[in-house]
C-alpha positions in Angstrom: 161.0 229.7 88.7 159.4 227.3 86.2 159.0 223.3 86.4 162.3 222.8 84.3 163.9 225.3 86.5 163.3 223.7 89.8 164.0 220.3 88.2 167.9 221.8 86.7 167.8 223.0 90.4 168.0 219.7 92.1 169.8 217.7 89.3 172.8 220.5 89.5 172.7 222.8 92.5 176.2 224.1 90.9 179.4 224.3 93.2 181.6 227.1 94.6 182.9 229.3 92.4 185.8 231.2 94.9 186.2 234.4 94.3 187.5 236.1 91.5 188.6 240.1 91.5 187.3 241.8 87.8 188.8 245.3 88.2 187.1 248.2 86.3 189.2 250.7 84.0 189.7 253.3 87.0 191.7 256.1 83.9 188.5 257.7 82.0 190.3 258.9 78.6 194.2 259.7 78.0 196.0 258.9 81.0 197.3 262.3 82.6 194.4 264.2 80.8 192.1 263.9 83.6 192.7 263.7 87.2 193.8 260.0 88.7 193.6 258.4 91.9 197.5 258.2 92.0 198.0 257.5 95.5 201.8 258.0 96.4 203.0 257.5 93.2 205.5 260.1 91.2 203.6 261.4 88.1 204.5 264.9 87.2 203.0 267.2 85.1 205.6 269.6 83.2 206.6 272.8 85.7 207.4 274.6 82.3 204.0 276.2 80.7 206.4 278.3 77.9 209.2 278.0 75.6 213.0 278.1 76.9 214.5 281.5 76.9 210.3 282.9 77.5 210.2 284.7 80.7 208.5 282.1 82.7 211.5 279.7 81.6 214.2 282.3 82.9 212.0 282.6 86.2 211.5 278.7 86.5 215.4 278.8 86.2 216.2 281.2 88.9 214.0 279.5 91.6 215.6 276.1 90.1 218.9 276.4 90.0 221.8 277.6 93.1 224.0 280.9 92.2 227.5 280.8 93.0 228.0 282.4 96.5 230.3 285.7 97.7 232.9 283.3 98.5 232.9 281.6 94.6 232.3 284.8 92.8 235.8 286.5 95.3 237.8 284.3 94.1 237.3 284.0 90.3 237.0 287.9 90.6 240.7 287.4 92.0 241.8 285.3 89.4 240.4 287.8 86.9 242.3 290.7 88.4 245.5 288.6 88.6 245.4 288.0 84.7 245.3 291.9 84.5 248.6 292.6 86.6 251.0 292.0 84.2 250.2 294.6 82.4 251.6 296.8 85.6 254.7 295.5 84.5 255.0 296.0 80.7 256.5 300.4 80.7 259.5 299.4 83.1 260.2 295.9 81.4 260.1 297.3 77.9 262.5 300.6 79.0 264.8 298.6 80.4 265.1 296.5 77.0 265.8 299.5 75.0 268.6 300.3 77.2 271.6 300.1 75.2 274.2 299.8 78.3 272.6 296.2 79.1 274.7 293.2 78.0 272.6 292.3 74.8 271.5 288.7 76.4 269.9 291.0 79.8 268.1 292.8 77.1 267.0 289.8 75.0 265.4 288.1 78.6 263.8 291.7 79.5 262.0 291.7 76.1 260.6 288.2 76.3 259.4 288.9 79.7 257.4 292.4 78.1 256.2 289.7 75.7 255.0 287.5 78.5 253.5 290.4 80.5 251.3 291.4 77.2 250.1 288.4 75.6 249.3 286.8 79.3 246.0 289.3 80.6 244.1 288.6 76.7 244.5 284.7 77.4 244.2 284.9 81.0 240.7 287.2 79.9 239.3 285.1 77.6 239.3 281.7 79.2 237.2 284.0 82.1 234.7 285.0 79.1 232.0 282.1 78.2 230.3 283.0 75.1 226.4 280.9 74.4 225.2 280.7 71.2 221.4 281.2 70.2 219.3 277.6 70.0 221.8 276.4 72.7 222.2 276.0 76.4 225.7 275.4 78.2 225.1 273.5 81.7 228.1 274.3 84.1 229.1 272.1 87.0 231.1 274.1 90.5 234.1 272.4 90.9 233.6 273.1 94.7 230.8 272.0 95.6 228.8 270.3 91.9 226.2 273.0 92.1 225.2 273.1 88.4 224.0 276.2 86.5 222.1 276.5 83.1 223.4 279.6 81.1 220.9 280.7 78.2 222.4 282.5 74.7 225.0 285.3 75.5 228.1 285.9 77.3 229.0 285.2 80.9 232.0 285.5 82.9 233.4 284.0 85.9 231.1 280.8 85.4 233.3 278.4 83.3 236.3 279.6 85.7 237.3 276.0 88.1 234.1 273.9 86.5 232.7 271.1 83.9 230.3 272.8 80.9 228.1 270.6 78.4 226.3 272.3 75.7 223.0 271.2 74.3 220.4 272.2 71.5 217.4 273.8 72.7 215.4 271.0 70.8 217.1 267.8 72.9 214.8 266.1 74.9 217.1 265.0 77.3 219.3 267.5 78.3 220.9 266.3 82.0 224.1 267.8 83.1 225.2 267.8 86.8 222.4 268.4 89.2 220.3 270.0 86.5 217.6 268.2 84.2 215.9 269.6 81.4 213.6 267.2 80.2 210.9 267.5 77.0 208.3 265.2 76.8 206.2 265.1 73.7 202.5 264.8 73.6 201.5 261.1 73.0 204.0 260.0 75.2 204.8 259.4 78.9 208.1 259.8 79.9 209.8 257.3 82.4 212.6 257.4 85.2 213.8 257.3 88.3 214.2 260.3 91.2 216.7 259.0 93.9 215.5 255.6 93.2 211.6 256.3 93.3 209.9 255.6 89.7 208.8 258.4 88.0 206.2 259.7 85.0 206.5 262.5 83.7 203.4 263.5 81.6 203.6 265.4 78.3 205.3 269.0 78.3 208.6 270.7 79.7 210.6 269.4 82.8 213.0 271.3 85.1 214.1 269.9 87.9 217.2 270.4 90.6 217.5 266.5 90.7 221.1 265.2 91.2 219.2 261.6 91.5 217.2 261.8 88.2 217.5 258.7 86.2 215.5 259.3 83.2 215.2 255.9 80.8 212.7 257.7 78.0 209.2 257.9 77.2 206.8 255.4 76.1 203.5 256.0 73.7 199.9 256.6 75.0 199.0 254.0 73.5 201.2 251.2 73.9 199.5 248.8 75.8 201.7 248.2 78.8 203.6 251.2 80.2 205.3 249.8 83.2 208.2 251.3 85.2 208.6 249.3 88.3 205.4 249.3 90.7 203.9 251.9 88.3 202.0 250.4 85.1 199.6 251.8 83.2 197.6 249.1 81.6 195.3 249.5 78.4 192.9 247.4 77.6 191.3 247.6 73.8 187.8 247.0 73.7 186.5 243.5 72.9 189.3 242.6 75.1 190.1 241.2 78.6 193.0 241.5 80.4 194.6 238.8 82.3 197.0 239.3 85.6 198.2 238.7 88.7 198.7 240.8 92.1 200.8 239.1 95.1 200.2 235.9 93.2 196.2 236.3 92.9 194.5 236.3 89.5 193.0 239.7 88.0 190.9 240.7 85.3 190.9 243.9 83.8 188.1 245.2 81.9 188.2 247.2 78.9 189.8 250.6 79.2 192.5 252.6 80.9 194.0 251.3 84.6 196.7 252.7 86.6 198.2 250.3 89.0 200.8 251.0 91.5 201.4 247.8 92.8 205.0 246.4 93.3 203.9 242.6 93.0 201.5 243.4 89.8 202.3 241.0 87.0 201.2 240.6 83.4 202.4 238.9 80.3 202.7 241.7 77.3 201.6 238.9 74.9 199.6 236.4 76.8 197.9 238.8 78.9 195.3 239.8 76.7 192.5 238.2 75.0 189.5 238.3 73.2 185.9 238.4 75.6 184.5 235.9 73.1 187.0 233.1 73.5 185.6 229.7 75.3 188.1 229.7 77.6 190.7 231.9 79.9 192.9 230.4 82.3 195.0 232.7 84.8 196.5 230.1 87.3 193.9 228.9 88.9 191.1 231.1 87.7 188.9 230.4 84.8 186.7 232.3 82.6 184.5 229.9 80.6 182.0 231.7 78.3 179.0 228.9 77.2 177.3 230.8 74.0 173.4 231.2 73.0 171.8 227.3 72.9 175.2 225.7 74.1 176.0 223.8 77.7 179.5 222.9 78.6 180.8 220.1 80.9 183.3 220.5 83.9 184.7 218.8 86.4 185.2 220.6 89.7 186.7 218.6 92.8 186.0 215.4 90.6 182.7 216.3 90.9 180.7 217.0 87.3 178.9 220.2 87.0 177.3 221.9 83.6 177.6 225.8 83.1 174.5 227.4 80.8 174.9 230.1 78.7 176.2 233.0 79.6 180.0 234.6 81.4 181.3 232.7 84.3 184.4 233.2 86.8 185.5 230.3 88.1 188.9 230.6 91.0 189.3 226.9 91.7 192.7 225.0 91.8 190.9 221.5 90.8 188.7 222.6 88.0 189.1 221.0 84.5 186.8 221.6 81.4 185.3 218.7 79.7 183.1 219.8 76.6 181.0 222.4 74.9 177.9 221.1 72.7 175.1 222.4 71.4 171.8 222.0 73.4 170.0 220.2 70.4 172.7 217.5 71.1 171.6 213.8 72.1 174.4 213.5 75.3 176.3 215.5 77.3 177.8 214.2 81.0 179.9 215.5 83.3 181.2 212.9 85.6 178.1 211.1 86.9 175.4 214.1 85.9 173.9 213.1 82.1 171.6 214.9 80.2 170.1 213.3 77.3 167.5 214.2 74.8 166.1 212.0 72.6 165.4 213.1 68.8 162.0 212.3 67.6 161.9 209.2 65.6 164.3 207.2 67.7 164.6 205.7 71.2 167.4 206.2 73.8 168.7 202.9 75.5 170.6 203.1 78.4 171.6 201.1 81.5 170.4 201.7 85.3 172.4 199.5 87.7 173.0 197.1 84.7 168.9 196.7 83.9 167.9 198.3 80.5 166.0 201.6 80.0 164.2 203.0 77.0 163.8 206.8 77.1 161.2 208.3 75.0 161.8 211.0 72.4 161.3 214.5 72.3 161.8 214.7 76.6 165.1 215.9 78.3 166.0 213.7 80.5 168.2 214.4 83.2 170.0 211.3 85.5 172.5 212.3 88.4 173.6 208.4 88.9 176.9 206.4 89.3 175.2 203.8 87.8 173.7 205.2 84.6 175.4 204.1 81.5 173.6 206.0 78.3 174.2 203.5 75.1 172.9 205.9 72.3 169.6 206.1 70.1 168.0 203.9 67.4 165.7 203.8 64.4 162.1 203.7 66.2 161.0 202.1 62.9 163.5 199.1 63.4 161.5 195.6 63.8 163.7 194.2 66.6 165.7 196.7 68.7 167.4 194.8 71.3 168.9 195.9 74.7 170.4 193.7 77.3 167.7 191.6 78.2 164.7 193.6 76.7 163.7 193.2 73.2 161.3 195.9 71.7 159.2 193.5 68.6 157.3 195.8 66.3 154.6 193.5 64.2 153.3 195.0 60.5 149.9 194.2 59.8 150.2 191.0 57.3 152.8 189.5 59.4 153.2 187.2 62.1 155.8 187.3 65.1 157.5 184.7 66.5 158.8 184.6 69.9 160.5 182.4 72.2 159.3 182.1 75.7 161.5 179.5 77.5 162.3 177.8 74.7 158.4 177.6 73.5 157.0 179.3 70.5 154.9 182.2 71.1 152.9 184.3 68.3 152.7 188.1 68.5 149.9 190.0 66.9 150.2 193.2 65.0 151.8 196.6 67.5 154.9 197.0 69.5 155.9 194.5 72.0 157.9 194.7 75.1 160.0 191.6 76.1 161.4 191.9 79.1 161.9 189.2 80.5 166.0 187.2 79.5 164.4 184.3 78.4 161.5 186.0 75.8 163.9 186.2 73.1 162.4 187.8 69.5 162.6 184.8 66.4 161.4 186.7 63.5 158.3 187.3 61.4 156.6 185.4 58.9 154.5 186.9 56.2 150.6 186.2 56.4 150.2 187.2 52.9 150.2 185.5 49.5 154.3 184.6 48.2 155.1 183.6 45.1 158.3 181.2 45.1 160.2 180.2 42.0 161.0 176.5 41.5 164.2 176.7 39.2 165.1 173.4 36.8 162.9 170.6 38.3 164.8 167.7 36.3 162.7 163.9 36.2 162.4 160.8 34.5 158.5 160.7 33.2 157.2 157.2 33.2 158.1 156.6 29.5 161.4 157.6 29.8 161.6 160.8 28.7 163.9 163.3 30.7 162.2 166.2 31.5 163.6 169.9 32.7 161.4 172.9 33.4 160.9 175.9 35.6 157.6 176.1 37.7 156.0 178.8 40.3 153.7 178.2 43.6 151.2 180.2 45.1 151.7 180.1 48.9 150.2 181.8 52.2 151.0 181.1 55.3 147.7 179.7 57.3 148.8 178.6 61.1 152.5 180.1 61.4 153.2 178.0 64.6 153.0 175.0 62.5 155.0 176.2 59.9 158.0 177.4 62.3 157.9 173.9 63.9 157.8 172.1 60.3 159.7 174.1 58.1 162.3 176.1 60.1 166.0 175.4 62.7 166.2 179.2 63.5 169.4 178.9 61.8 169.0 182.4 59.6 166.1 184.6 58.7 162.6 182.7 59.4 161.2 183.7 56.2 164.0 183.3 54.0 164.3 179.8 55.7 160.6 178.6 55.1 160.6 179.9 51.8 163.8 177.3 50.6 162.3 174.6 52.3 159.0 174.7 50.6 160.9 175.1 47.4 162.9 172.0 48.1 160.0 170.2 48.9 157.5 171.4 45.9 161.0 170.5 43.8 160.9 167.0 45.4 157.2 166.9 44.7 157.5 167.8 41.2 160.3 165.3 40.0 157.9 162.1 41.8 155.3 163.5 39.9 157.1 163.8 36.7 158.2 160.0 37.3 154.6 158.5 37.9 153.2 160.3 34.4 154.2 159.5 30.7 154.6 162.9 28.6 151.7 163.4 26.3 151.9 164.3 23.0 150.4 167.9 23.1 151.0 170.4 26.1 147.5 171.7 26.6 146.6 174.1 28.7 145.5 173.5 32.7 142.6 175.2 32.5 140.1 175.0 29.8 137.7 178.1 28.7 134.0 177.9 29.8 131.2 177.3 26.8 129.1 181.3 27.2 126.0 180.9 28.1 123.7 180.9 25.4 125.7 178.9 23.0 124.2 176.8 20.7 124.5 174.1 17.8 124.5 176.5 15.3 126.8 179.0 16.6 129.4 176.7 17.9 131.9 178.0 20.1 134.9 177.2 18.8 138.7 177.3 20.4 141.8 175.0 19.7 140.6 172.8 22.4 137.4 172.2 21.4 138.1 169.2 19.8 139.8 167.7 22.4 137.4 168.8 25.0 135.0 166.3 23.2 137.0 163.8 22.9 138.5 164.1 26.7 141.7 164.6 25.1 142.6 167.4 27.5 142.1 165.5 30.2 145.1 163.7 29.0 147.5 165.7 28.7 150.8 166.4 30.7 150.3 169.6 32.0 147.0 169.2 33.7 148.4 165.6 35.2 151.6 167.5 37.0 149.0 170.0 38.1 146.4 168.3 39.0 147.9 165.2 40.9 151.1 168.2 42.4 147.6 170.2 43.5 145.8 167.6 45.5 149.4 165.7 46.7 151.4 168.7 48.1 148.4 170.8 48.9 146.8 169.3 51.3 150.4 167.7 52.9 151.4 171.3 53.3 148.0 172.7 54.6 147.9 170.0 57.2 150.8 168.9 58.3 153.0 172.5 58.0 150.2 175.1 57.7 150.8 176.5 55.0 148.3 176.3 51.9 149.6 176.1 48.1 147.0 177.7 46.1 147.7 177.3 43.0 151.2 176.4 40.8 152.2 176.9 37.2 154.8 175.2 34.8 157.2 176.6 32.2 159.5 176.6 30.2 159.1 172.4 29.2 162.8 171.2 28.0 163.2 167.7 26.9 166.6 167.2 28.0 167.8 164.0 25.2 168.3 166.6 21.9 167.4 163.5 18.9 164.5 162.9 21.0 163.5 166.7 21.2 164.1 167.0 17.5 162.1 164.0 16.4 158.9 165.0 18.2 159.5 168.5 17.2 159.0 167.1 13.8 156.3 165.1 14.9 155.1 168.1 16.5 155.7 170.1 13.1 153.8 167.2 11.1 150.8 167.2 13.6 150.8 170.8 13.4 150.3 170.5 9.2 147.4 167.7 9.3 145.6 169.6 12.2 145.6 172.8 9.3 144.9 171.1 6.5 141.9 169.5 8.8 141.1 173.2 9.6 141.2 174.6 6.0 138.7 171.8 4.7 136.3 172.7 8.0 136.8 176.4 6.7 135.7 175.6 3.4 132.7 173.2 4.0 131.5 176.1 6.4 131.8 178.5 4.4 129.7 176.8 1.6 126.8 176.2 3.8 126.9 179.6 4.6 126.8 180.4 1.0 124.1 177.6 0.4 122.0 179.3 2.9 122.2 183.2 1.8 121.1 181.3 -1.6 118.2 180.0 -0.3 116.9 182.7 1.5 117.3 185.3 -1.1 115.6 183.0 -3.7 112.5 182.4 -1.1 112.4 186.3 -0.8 112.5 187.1 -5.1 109.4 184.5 -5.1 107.2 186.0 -2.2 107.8 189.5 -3.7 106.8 188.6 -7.1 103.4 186.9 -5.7 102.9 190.1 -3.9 103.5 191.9 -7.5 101.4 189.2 -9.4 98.5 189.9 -7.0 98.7 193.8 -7.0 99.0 193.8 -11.1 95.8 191.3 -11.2 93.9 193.5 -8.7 94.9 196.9 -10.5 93.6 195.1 -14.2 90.3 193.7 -12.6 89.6 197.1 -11.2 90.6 199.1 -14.0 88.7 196.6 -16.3 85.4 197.4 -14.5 86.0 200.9 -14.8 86.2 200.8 -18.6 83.4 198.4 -19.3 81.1 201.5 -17.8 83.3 204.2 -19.8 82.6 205.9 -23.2 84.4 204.8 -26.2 86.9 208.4 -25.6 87.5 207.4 -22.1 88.2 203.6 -22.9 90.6 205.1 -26.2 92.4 207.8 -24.2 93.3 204.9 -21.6 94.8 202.9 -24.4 96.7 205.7 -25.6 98.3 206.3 -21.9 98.9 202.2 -21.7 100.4 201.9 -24.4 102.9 205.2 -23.7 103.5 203.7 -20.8 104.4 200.2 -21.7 107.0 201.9 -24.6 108.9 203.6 -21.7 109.5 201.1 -19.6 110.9 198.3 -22.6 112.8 201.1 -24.9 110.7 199.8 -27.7 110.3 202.1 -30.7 107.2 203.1 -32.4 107.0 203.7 -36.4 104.4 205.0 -38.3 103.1 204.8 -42.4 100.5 205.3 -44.5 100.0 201.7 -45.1 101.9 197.9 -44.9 103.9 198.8 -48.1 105.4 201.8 -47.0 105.9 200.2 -43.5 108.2 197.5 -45.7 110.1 199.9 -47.5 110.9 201.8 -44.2 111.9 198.6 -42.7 113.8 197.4 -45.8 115.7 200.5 -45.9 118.9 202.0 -44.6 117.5 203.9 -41.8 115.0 201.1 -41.4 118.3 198.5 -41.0 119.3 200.5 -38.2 116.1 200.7 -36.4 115.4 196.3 -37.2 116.9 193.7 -34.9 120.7 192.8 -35.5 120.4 189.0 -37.5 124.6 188.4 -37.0 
């Protein structure tokens, strides 16, 4: 027996079942094929192994049926010879109506008579004469004492003499007559009756009996599935099927299969009586047969007193038993009266009530409670911040909050982690968030000090710094803490900003809070320049609106909030500037506009005079760099003539000639001169003078 066992053991030791009688099929097969524990009942097989008319029919027949004694056969034999006497009669009667000396009347009464005597023995002989046809038998009933008699095809005399006669075809099944049954009982069936009052089955085949008693009511199929015929029933039950009855007033189950039950006080409903194994639930009378599948447990009450049933087939005889529920195993509750079991799915926790204190039952467990006063109240989220149950309160803290608690009445802090409180008093308040907020302060209207009305949006950097203080300061526990704080900084920054607003005149440029930082290295020659560079000079900046809400809303509200309500602003933001009077808007947007214009204009002529030094300056230095590289050239040229001057001086006049010649080639390629040469001056002149000389001589137009 394992832990869980022992522990189901003790919880639900179970209760007394009574006792319930399950009878097994007690007919293997056909009923009638093969032998039966009858007891005294009256089940015949068929006394008739052949056909009627065979020989063992005829000898069945004669150790059947009664003959008709000396005494019966005398006096029909009697009656017989008395039909014939007449004809004793007929010579005398007829000569003495042929006589001629009789009176003609005498005559006429003699013949009549001859005709009496001579028609009388042939009707007299024939209603002795009883004539069977083939495929027929003639049952004949003794008027002196009933005896019957069966007569097969042919003729027989004497027998229908002072008696009752029915005929039947060979192929009746019934054929009763008298004190004489024939009965036929086809296969598949079971034929049903009555001998002298006693039931009675006959099983398939032929049937003769000498039964003056026999009651026979028909036969019933095989495979009907009640065959009942007073304290005799024959009772099947299809498979996949149980059968429900009763006995002297005591529930039964049958089992599936063939039972024969001779019992007088046997009782069973043709309709109701049988039903499938696999329904949840069979009730005869008192007795129950509850059937808990695979992975379910049902519920039940027994004597007031809860019980569950596992899975499985149970028979249950009890006159105060009531069934309560069937439910899966995986379930979260099932009780029966003051048994529970409970299993918690993972991810929540169950609460419940012990004698009216609160319980928390883990997940994932089974948990099993036989208490009056154990009251289950379902499962929650596990995830839930504040689960709450009768006097305990289960706080679960996020990292980047803060809790907030009530002891008596006085504010206590919970760190991050689940917390307990069990105690009536220690009530959960709600969490703040120790992390940065943003909160949007929506159309801050003011009157500046110059009397311009003023309308603008603005944001506020805020984090909570000493969440005691800020509960005490900023919070009535009338709704969520958070949402709470959160409007009453926002009403108070909103306050802030229109006193603010009504201290400063509005300047006439909007500058920005904070200014860019000169990079290092800057200098006077490489300015660096940005749109409040100017200003930045001149302190203009300083000035201006923007920076005077911020700066005076900074050091005001700040440090109120960070030291009287704990919580620190760190830094705000305005937008969105409307000036609410529309001619006023309009004149120093124009104002604005012709600001704007001056302030380019001023920029263009900066532009220009910048970019002329610029110019100025590339001048300069490109001029300084043509004159050092033309000394440089001066010097080489002098230095290359002094040297090539000494060289020559030491030459031969060829030498000194040759270099002359290469000079002078030299010189002519580099200026595109032309050389032209004559014989003497005069021809020189006429080349020059000319056509082709015109074309070679310098242009004078």
């Amino acid at each position: 027996m394992t832990d869980f066992d022992f522990e189901w053991s003790e919880f639900d030791p179970g209760f007394d079942r009574g006792t319930v009688t399950v009878r097994k099929p007690n007919v293997p097969g056909i009923f009638g094929e093969c032998d039966v524990d009858i007891g005294d009942a009256d089940v015949r097989r068929c006394n008739c192994k052949g056909q009627i008319g065979d020989e063992q029919f005829c000898q069945l027949l004669n150790e059947t049926q009664i003959p008709m004694s000396n005494v019966q056969l005398a006096w029909r034999a009697a009656v017989l010879g008395l039909a014939v006497l007449p004809l004793l009669g007929l010579k005398p009667l007829v000569s003495l109506a042929l006589d001629e000396a009789m009176a003609w009347y005498v005559r006429l009464l003699l013949a009549t008579v001859a005709l009496l005597c001579l028609l009388g023995p042939p009707m007299g002989l024939y209603k002795c004469i009883l004539t069977v046809k083939g495929r027929e038998l003639v049952f004949v009933q003794l008027a002196e004492d009933g005896r019957t008699l069966v007569l097969q095809p042919g003729i027989h005399l004497l027998a229908n003499l002072g008696s009752q006669m029915q005929r039947f075809q060979v192929t009746t099944d019934d054929m009763r007559f008298g004190t004489m049954a024939l009965i036929r009982v086809r296969p598949g069936f079971i034929g049903i009756g009555t001998d002298n009052g006693k039931p009675l089955l006959l099983l398939p085949g032929v049937h003769l009996y000498r039964a003056p008693n026999l009651q026979y009511q028909g036969a019933s199929s095989v495979n009907d599935n009640i065959i009942s015929n007073g304290p005799l029933n024959i009772v099947r039950i299809q498979p996949g099927m149980l059968g429900l009855a009763q006995i002297n007033g005591e529930p039964l189950v049958l089992e599936s299969g063939v039972h024969f039950v001779n019992e007088a006080s046997f009782v069973m409903d043709s309709r109701r009586g049988f039903r499938k194994v696999d329904e949840r639930q069979l009730q005869n009378g008192q007795q129950q047969v509850i059937l808990v599948p695979k992975g379910m447990i049902t519920a039940v009450l027994v004597n007031g007193e809860g019980h569950f049933l596992l899975e499985g087939r149970h028979f249950i005889s009890h006159a105060r038993f009531s069934l309560l529920s069937t439910k899966s195993l995986a379930d979260e509750y099932i009780s029966a009266g003051v048994r529970h079991r409970i299993l918690v799915p993972a991810g929540r926790l169950g609460l419940a009530l012990e004698a009216g204190e609160p319980v928390v039952l883990e997940p994932g467990k089974i948990v099993l409670k036989n208490s009056t006063l154990f009251q289950y109240c379902g499962s929650v989220d596990i995830t839930q911040p504040v689960i709450t149950h009768g006097s305990l309160s289960i706080v679960t803290v996020r990292d980047g909050q803060f809790g907030i608690s009530y002891r008596d009445g006085v504010i206590e802090l919970l760190k991050p982690g689940r917390h307990q409180l069990t105690s009536a008093t220690h009530v959960p308040g709600g969490f703040i968030g120790a992390g940065q907020q943003t909160l949007r302060i929506s159309e801050v209207t003011g009157m500046s000090s110059d009397n311009v009305e003023l309308r603008f949006d603005a944001a506020i950097c805020i984090r909570v710094v000493d969440p005691q203080k800020a509960v005490v300061m900023l919070t009535q526990g009338r709704k969520d803490l958070m949402d709470e704080l959160k409007e009453n900084i926002q009403e108070r920054a909103k306050l802030a900003l229109s006193i603010v607003i009504g201290n400063n005149s509005l300047n006439r440029k909007h500058g920005a809070t904070m200014q860019m930082a000169a990079p290092d290295g800057a200098t006077d020659a490489e300015p660096n320049v940005t749109e409040e560079s100017e200003e930045a000079k001149t302190g203009g900046d300083e000035d201006s609106f923007r920076q005077f809400i911020h700066d005076i809303f900074m050091k005001s509200f700040s440090e109120s909030m960070l030291k009287e309500c704990g919580v620190q602003v760190i830094d705000m933001s305005i937008e969105d500037v409307v000036i609410v009077n529309a001619e006023l808007a309009t004149a120093m947007a124009s104002a604005a506009v012709a600001n704007s214009n001056l302030e380019k204009a001023t920029i263009e002529a900066e532009v220009v005079q910048v970019t002329a030094n610029a110019d100025a300056k590339v001048a300069l230095i490109d001029a300084q760099g043509k004159a050092k590289a033309m000394s440089v050239l001066a010097k080489a040229d002098a230095d290359r003539i002094s040297t090539i001057s000494a060289s020559l001086q030491g030459a031969c006049a060829a030498a000194q000639i040759l270099e002359q010649v290469k000079a002078s080639a030299a010189a002519l390629s580099q200026g595109g001169s032309t050389v032209m040469l004559a014989q003497d001056t005069g021809a020189l002149a006429t080349l020059l003078g000319g056509a082709q000389g015109a074309k070679l001589g310098p242009s004078l137009a």
